[in-house]
C-alpha positions as CSV (number, residue, x, y, z in Angstrom):
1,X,100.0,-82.7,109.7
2,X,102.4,-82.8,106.7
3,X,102.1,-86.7,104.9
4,X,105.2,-86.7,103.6
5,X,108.3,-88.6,104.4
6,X,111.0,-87.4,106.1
7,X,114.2,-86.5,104.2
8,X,115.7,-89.2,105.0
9,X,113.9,-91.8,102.7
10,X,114.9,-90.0,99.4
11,X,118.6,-91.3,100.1
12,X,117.5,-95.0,99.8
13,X,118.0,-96.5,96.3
14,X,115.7,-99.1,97.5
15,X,112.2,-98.0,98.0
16,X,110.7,-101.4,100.3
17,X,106.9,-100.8,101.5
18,X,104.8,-103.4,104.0
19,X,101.2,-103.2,102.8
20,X,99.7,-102.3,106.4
21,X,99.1,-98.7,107.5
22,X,100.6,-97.0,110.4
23,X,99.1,-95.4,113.7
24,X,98.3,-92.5,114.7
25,X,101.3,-90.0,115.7
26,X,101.2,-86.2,117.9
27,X,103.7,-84.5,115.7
28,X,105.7,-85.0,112.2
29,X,109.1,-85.7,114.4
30,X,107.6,-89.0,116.1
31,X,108.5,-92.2,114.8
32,X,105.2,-93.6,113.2
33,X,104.7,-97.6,114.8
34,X,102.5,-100.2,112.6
35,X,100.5,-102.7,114.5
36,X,100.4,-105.9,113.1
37,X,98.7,-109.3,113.7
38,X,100.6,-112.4,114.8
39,X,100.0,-115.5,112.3
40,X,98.5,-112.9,109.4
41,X,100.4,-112.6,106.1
42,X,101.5,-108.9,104.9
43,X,102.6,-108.3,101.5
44,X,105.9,-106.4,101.4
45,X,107.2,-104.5,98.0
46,X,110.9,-103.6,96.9
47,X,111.6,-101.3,94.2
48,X,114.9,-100.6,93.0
49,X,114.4,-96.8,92.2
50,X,117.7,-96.2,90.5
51,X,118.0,-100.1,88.1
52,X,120.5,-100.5,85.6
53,X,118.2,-99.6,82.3
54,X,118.2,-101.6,80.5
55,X,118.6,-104.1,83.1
56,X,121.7,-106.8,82.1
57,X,121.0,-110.4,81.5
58,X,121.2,-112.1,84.9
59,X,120.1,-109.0,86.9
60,X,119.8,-110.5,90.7
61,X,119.0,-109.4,93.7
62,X,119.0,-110.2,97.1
63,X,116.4,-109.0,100.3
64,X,116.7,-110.2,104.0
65,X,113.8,-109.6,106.2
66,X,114.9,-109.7,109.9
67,X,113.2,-108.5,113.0
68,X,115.5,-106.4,115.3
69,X,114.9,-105.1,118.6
70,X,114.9,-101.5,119.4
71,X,115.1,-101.1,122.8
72,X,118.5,-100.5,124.3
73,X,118.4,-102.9,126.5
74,X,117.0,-106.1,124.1
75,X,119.4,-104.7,121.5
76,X,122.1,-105.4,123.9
77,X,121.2,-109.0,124.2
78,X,119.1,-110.2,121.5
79,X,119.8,-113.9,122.1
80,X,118.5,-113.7,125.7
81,X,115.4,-112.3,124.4
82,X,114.7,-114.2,121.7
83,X,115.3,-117.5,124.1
84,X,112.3,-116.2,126.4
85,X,110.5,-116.8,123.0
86,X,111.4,-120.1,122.2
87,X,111.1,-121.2,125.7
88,X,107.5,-120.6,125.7
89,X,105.9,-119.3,122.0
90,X,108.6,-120.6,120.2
91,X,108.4,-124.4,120.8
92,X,104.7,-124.3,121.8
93,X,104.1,-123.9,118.4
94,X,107.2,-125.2,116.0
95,X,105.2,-128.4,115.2
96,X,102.8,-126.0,112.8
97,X,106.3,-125.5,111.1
98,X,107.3,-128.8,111.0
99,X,109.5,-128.7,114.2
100,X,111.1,-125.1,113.2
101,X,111.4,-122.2,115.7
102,X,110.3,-119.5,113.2
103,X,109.4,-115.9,114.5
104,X,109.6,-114.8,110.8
105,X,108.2,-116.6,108.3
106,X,108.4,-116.3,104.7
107,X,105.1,-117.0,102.7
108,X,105.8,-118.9,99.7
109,X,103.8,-117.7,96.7
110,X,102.6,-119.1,93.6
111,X,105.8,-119.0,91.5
112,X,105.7,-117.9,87.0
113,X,106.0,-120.8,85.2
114,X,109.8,-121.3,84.1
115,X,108.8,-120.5,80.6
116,X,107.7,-116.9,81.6
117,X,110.4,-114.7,81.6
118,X,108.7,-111.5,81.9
119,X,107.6,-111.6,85.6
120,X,109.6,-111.3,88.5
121,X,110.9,-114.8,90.5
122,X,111.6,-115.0,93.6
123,X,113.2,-117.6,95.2
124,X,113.9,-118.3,98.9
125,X,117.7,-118.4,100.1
126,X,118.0,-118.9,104.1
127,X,115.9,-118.8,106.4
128,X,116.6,-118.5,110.3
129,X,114.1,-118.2,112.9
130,X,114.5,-114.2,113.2
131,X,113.8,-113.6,109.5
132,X,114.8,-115.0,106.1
133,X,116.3,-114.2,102.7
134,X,115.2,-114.3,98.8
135,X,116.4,-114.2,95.6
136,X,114.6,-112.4,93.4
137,X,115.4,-111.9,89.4
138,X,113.2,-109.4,87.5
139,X,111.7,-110.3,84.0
140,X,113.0,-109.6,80.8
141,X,111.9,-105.7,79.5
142,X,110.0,-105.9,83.6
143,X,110.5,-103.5,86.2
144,X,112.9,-104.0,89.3
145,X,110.7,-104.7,91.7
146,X,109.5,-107.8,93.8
147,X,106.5,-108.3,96.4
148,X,107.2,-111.1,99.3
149,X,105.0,-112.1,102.1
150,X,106.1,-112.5,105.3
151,X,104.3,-114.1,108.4
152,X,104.9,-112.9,112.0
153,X,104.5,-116.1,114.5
154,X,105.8,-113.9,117.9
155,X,104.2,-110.8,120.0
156,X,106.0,-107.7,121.1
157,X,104.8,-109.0,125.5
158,X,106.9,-112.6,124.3
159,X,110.8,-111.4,125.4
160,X,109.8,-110.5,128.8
161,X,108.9,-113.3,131.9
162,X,106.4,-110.6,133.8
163,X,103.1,-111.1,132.7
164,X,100.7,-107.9,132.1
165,X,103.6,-106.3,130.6
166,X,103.3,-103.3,127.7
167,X,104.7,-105.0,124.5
168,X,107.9,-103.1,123.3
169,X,108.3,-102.2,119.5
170,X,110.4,-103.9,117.3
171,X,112.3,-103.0,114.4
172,X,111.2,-105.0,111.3
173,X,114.7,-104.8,108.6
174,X,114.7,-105.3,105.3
175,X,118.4,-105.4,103.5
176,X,118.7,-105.3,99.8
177,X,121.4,-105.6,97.6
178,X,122.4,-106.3,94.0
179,X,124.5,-109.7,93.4
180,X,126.9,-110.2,90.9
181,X,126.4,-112.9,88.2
182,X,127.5,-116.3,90.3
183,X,125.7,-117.3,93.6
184,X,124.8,-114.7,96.0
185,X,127.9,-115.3,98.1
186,X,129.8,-114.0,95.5
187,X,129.7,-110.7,96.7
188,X,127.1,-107.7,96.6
189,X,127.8,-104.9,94.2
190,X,125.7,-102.4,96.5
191,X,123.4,-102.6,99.6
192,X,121.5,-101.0,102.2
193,X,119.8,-101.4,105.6
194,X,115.9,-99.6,106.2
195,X,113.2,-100.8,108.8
196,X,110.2,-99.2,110.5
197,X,108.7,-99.8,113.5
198,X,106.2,-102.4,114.3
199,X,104.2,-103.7,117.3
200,X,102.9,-107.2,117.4
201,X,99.3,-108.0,118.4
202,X,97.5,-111.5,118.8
203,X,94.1,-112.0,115.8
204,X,92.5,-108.8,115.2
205,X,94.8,-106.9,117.8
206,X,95.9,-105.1,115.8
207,X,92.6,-103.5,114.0
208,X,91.8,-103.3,117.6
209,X,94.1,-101.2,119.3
210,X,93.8,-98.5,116.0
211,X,90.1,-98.3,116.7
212,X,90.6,-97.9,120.6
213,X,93.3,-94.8,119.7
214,X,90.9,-93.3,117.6
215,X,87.8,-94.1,120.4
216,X,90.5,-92.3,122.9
217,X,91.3,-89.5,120.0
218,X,87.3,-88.4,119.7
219,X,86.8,-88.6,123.6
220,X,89.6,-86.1,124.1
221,X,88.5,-83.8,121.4
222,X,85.0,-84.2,122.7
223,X,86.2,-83.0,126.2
224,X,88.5,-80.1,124.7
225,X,85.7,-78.9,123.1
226,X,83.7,-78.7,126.1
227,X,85.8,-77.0,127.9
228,X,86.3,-74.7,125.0
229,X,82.8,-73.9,125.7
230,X,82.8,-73.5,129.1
231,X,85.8,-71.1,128.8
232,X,83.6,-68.8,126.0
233,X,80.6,-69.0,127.5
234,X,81.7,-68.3,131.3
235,X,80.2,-71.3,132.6
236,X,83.3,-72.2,134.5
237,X,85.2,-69.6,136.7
238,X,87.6,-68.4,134.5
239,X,88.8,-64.9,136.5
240,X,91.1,-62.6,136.0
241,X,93.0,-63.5,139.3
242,X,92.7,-67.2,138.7
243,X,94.0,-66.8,135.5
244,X,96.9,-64.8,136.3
245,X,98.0,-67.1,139.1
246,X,97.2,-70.1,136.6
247,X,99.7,-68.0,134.3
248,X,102.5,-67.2,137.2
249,X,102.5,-70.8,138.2
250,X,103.2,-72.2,134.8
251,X,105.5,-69.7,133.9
252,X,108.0,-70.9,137.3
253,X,106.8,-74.7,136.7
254,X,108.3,-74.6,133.1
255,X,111.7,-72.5,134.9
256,X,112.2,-75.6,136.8
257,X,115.3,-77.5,135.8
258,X,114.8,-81.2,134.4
259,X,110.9,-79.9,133.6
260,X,109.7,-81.4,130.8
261,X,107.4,-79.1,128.4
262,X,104.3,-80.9,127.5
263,X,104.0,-79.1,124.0
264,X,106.8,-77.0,121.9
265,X,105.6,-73.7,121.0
266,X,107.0,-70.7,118.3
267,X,105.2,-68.4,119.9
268,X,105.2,-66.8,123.2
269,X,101.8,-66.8,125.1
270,X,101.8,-62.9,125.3
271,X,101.9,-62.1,121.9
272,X,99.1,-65.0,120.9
273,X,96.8,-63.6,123.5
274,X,97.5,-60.2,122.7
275,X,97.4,-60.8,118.6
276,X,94.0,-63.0,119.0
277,X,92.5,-61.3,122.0
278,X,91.6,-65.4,123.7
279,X,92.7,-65.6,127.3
280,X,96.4,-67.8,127.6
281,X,94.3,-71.0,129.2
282,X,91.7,-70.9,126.4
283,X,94.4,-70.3,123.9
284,X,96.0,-73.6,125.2
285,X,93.2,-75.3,124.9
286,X,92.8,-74.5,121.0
287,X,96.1,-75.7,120.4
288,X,95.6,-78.9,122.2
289,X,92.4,-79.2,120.6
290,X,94.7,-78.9,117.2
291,X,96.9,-80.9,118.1
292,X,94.2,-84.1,118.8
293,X,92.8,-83.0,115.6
294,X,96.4,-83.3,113.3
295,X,96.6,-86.5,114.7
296,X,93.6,-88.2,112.6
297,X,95.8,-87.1,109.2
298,X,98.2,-88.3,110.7
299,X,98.4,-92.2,109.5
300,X,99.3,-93.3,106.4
301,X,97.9,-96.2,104.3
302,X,101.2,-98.1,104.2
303,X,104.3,-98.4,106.1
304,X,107.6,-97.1,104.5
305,X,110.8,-98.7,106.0
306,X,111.9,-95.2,105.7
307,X,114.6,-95.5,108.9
308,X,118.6,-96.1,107.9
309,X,118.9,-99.1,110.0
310,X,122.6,-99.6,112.1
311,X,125.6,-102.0,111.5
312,X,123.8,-104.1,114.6
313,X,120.6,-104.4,112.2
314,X,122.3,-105.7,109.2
315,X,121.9,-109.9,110.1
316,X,125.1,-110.7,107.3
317,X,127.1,-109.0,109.6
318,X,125.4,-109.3,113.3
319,X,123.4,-113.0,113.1
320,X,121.4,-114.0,116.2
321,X,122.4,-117.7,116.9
322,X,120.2,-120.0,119.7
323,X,121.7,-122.8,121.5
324,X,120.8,-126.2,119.7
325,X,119.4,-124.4,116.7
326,X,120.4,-124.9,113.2
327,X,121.6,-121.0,111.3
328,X,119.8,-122.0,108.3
329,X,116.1,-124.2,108.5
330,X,116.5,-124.1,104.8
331,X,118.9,-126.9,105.0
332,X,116.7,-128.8,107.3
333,X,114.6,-132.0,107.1
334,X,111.6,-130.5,109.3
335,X,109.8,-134.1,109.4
336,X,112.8,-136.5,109.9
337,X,115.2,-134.2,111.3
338,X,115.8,-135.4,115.8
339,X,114.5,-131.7,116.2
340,X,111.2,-132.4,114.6
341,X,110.9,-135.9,116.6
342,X,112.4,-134.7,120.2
343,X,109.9,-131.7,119.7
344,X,106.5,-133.6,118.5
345,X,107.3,-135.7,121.2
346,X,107.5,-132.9,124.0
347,X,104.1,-131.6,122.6
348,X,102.7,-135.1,123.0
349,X,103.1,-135.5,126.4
350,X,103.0,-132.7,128.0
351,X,99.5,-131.2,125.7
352,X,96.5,-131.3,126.2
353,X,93.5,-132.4,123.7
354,X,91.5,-129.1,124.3
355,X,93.6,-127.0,121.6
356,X,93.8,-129.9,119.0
357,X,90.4,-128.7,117.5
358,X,90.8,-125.4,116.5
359,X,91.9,-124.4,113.1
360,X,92.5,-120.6,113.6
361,X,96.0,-119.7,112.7
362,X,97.0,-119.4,116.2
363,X,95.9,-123.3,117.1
364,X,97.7,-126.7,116.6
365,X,97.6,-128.1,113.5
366,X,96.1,-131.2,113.1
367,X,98.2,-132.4,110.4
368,X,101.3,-132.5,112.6
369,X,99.6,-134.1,115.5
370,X,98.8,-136.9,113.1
371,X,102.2,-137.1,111.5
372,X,103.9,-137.4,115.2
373,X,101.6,-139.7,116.4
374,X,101.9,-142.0,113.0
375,X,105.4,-143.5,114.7
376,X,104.1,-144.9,117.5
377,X,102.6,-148.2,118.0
378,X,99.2,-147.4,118.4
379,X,99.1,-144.5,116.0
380,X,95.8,-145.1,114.9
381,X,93.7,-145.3,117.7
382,X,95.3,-142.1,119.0
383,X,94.2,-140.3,115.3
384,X,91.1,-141.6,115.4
385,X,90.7,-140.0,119.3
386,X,91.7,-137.1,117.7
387,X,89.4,-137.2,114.6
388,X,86.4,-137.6,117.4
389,X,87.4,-134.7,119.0
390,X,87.1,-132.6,116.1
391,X,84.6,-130.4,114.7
392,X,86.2,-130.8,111.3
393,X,87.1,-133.4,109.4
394,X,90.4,-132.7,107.9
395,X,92.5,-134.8,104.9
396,X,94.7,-133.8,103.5
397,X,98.4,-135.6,102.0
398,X,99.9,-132.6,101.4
399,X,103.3,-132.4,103.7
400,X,103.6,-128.4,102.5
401,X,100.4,-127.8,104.4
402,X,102.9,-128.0,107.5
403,X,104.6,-125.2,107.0
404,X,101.4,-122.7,108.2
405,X,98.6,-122.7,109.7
406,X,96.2,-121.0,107.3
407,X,97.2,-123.8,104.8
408,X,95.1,-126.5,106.9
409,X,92.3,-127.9,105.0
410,X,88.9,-127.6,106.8
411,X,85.2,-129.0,105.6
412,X,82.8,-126.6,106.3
413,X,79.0,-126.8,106.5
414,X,77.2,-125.1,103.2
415,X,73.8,-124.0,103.9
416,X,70.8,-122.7,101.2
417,X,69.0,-119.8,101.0
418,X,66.6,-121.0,104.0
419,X,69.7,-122.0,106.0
420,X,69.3,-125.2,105.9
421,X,72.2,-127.9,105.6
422,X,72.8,-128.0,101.9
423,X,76.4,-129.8,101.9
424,X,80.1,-129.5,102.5
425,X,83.1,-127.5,101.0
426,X,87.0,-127.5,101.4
427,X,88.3,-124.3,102.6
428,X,91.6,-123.1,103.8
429,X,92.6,-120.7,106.6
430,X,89.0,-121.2,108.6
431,X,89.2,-119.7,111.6
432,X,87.0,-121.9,113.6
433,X,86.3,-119.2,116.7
434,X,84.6,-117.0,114.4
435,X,80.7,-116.8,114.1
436,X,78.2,-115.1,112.5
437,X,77.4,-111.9,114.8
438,X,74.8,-111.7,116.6
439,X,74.5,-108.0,117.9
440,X,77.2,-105.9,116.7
441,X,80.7,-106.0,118.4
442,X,83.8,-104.2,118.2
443,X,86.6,-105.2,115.5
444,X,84.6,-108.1,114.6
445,X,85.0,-110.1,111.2
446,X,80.9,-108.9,110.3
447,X,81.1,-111.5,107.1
448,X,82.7,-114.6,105.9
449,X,82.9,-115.8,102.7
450,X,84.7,-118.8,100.6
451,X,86.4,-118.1,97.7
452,X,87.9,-120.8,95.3
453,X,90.3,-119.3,92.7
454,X,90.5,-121.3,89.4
455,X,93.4,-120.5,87.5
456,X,92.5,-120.5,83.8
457,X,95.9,-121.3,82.7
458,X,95.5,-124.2,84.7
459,X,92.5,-125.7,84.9
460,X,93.1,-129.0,85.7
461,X,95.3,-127.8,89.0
462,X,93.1,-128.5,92.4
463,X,92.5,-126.0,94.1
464,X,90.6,-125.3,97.4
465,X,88.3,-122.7,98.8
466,X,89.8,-120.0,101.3
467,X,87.9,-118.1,103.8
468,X,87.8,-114.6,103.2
469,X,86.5,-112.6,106.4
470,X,85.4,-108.9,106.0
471,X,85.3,-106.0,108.6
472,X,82.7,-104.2,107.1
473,X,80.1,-105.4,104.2
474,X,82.1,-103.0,101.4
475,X,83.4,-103.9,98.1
476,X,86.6,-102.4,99.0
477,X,86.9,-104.6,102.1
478,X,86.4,-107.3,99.7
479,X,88.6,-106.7,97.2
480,X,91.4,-106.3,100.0
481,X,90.8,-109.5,101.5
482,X,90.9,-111.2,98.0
483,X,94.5,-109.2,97.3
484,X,95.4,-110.1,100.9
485,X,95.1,-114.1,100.1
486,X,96.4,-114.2,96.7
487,X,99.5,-111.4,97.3
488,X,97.8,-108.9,94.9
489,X,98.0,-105.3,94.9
490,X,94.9,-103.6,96.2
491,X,94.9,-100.8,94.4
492,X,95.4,-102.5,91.6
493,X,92.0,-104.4,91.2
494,X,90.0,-102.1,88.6
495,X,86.7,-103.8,88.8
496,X,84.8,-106.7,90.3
497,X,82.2,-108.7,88.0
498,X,79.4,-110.7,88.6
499,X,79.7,-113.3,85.9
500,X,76.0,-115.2,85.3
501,X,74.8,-118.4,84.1
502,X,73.8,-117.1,80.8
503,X,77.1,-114.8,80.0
504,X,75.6,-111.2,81.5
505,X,78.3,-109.5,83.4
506,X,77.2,-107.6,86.4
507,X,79.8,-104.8,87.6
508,X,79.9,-105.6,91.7
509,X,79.5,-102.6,94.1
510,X,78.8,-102.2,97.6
511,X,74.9,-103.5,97.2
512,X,76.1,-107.0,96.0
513,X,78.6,-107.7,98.5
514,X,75.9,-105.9,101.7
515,X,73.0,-108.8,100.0
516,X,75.7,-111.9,100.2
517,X,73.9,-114.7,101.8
518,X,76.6,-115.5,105.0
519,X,79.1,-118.2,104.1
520,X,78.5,-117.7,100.0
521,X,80.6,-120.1,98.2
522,X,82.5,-118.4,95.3
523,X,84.8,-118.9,92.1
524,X,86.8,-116.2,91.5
525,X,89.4,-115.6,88.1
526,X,91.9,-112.9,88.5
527,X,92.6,-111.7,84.9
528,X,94.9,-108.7,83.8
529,X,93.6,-106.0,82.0
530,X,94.7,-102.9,80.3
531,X,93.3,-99.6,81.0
532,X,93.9,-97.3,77.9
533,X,92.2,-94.4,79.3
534,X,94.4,-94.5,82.8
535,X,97.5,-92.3,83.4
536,X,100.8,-93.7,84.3
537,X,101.0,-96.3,87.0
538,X,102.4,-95.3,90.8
539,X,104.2,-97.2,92.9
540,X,103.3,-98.1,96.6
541,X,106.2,-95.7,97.9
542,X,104.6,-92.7,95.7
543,X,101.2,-93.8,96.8
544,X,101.9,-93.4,100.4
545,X,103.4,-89.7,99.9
546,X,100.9,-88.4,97.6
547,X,97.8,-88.5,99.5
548,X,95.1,-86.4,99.4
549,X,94.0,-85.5,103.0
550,X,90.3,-83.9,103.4
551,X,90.6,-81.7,106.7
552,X,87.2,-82.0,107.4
553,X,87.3,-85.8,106.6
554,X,88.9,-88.4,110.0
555,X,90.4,-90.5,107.1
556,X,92.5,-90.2,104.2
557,X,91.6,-90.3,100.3
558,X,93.9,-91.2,97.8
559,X,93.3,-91.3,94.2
560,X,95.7,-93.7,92.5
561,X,95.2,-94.1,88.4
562,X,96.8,-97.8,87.1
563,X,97.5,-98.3,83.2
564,X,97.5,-102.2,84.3
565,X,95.5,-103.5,86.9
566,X,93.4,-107.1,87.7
567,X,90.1,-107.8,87.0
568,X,87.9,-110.2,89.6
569,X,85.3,-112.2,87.6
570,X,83.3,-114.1,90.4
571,X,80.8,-116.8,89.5
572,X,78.2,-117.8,92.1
């Protein structure tokens, strides 16, 4: 199956990517879907293909990432929908956002300092609980281009009251447009409207459902091929009489009116059988057997919003308001706003302790419960009840750590070589349900790491250690984890070193990371680096249509060549 776009995404002057790969699809017509992960950041890239060179002082522009819904019936009452969400999701878990219903989230970054001019800044503009919008200025002699990331806090099963129900997809929009020198009311020169599809999934979901579909993929092929066999071999009855009836009854079936053909065809079953000499019901099974086989090549590493989204899409012009809900959160005091209050104290009475001590993103944070009890009168005996009940100690002054989930500070146990108690780190984003496997399960974190970056620039800035959970014990499923929590570019990182006591620097391949003792501690420094010998760099959007697909290989290879790049120096 062909891997490049459709026509249709050459007309876009905008070129906006989301770092996560699609599913599987039968044919080059279908309308790939990405699965996604509620509460997990994803990186998404805009590239202005067609910029002003060179670009004029003051260059802005402005993106608004919005989820839409796709189905007919949802699109004809988006409010309705979205209000199933806040009634349950929604409010249930606003107090992680200080008090704000927010389905989309924007991820703030670490921003260049306001001296450096040559890197892009992006600053936030509105938010709203369906999506948000940036600003974003590109450097001085930079490219125009900017990578956000964005958080998804809903699930595709959360705009319907029926439980057991098959989650619908959702279009995820991303407008773009130039601004004129002034504020960004003042009136975009040009603009456009593109979204994909996405499906959302609760932690891990995601990585889940794409190994089930392949699991589902190999079982069918398995099966095809047997009765391939079968059909050669003359195991089964295959006769002459049974397969001409086989062939008359098809041939009136597909005469019916309102009969819907399984497969399309350009070419007729007579002249196949006749040119290749295979019966028609072993010739059908070949091209089923093809067509389960296409669909392995079918994915592609990242998602290209590809799809001209409608005037309905476009939130400037068709906003989703909620009764009782401020347009713009930006504007909003989350802590000492009466939403924040009335809200923290509906959570208080009416939940239970149970869910205070987790600290996966999809828990309650226990910042906020602290915060909201810290106005009542016997605010700390209830902290202190809450302090017992937790397996973590947590401190932290930090109001900003509010805003998400994976921000909340956790200690963690630090063990030696024997595995015996050694000591405590800091982390953030610890996911407190996970634990070191046992015997090997399905899309299962099979590692966990934490990682401290330490900024050389700014080396007397505090940082904290994050927890970086692999799939599989590879350097390249570490190096993506490390991109995913500090918003780099994975194919960007040229090389990973092992930095030692003494100065020797150790290039890190798939043996190092396989021999990490579980729950290593790490310092890691992300420096750029040149790479003379490399040939000129590609972008995500070229990356994703220029792939290299192996037929006899179930995944795809892509060779991608960057003149600049990052270098990971860890020290441990």
């Amino acid at each position: 199956m062909s891997a490049h776009m459709p026509a249709s995404a050459e007309k876009f002057r905008f070129h906006v990517t989301l770092n996560a790969p699609t599913a599987m699809i039968k044919n080059a017509e279908e309308i790939p879907v990405t699965y996604l992960n509620k509460g997990q950041a994803y990186s998404v890239s805009i590239v202005d293909s067609t910029p002003t060179v060179p670009l004029p002082p003051g260059a802005r522009y402005r993106t608004f990432v919005r989820i839409s819904f796709e189905d007919e019936q949802q699109r004809q009452r988006p409010a309705t929908c979205w209000q199933l969400w806040k009634e349950g999701r929604g409010t249930n878990e606003a107090h992680q956002r200080g008090g704000k219903l927010q389905a989309v989230e924007y991820v703030e970054a670490n921003q260049p300092a306001e001296s450096d001019d040559k890197r892009t800044r992006v600053d936030l503009d509105t938010a709203s609980f369906d999506g948000f919008s940036v600003v974003w200025t590109p450097g001085v002699n930079g490219s125009a281009e900017c990578n956000i990331a964005v958080r998804f806090n809903f699930l595709s099963t959360d705009f319907s009251h029926s439980k057991g129900v098959k989650g619908i997809p959702v279009r995820l929009c991303a407008k773009t447009e130039t601004i004129t020198t002034g504020s960004p009311r003042s009136g975009p020169e040009f603009s456009e409207v593109a979204y994909c599809k996405v499906k959302l999934f609760r932690d891990h979901g995601a990585e889940r459902k794409l190994s089930n579909d392949v699991a589902h993929v190999k079982k069918t092929i398995d099966k095809l091929k047997q009765q391939i066999a079968q059909a050669e071999t003359g195991m089964k009855d295959f006769g002459k009489r049974k397969r001409t009836s086989s062939t008359t009854t098809k041939a009136q079936a597909s005469q019916r009116p309102g009969k819907v053909q399984k497969h399309k065809r350009t070419w007729s079953m007579s002249s196949a059988s006749s040119a290749g000499g295979r019966p028609p019901i072993e010739e059908d099974l070949h091209f089923k057997l093809q067509t389960m086989q296409d669909m392995f090549t079918s994915t592609r590493p990242v998602s290209i919003l590809y799809l001209r989204g409608s005037e309905q899409d476009d939130p400037d012009l068709h906003p989703v308001a909620l009764a009782g809900e401020p347009l713009d959160l930006t504007k909003v005091d989350s802590r000492g706003s009466t939403l924040w209050q009335q809200r923290t104290s509906d959570r208080s009475s009416t939940t239970g302790t149970s869910s205070l001590v987790s600290p996966s993103p999809s828990s309650i944070s226990l910042q906020s419960q602290g915060l909201a009890g810290s106005s009542a009168p016997n605010a700390p005996s209830h902290w202190n009840d809450i302090q017992s009940l937790a397996p973590a100690e947590v401190q932290s002054s930090n109001p900003q750590q509010l805003a998400s989930p994976p921000d909340q500070l956790t200690k963690v146990p630090k063990t030696d070589e024997t595995g015996h108690f050694s000591g405590w780190i800091e982390a953030l984003g610890v996911d407190s349900s996970y634990k070191p496997p046992q015997v090997e399960r399905l899309i299962k974190p099979v590692a966990c790491f934490y990682v401290l970056h330490r900024n050389s620039a700014q080396p007397e800035k505090h940082e904290y250690y994050r927890a970086v959970y692999l799939m599989q014990r590879t350097l390249k499923d570490f190096t993506n984890a490390v991109a995913s929590k500090w918003n780099l570019e994975p194919t960007k990182i040229m090389r990973a070193l092992h930095v030692l006591d003494r100065g020797l620097e150790v290039e890190i391949d798939d043996d190092v990371i396989r021999e990490l003792a579980e729950g290593q501690d790490l310092v890691i420094e992300i420096a750029e680096v040149r790479n003379s010998a490399g040939s000129q760099p590609k972008r995500g959007w070229e990356m994703s249509v220029d792939v290299i697909v192996d037929s006899d290989n179930a995944s795809n290879t892509q060779n991608v060549v960057h003149t600049e790049g990052y270098e990971l120096r860890l020290m441990f």
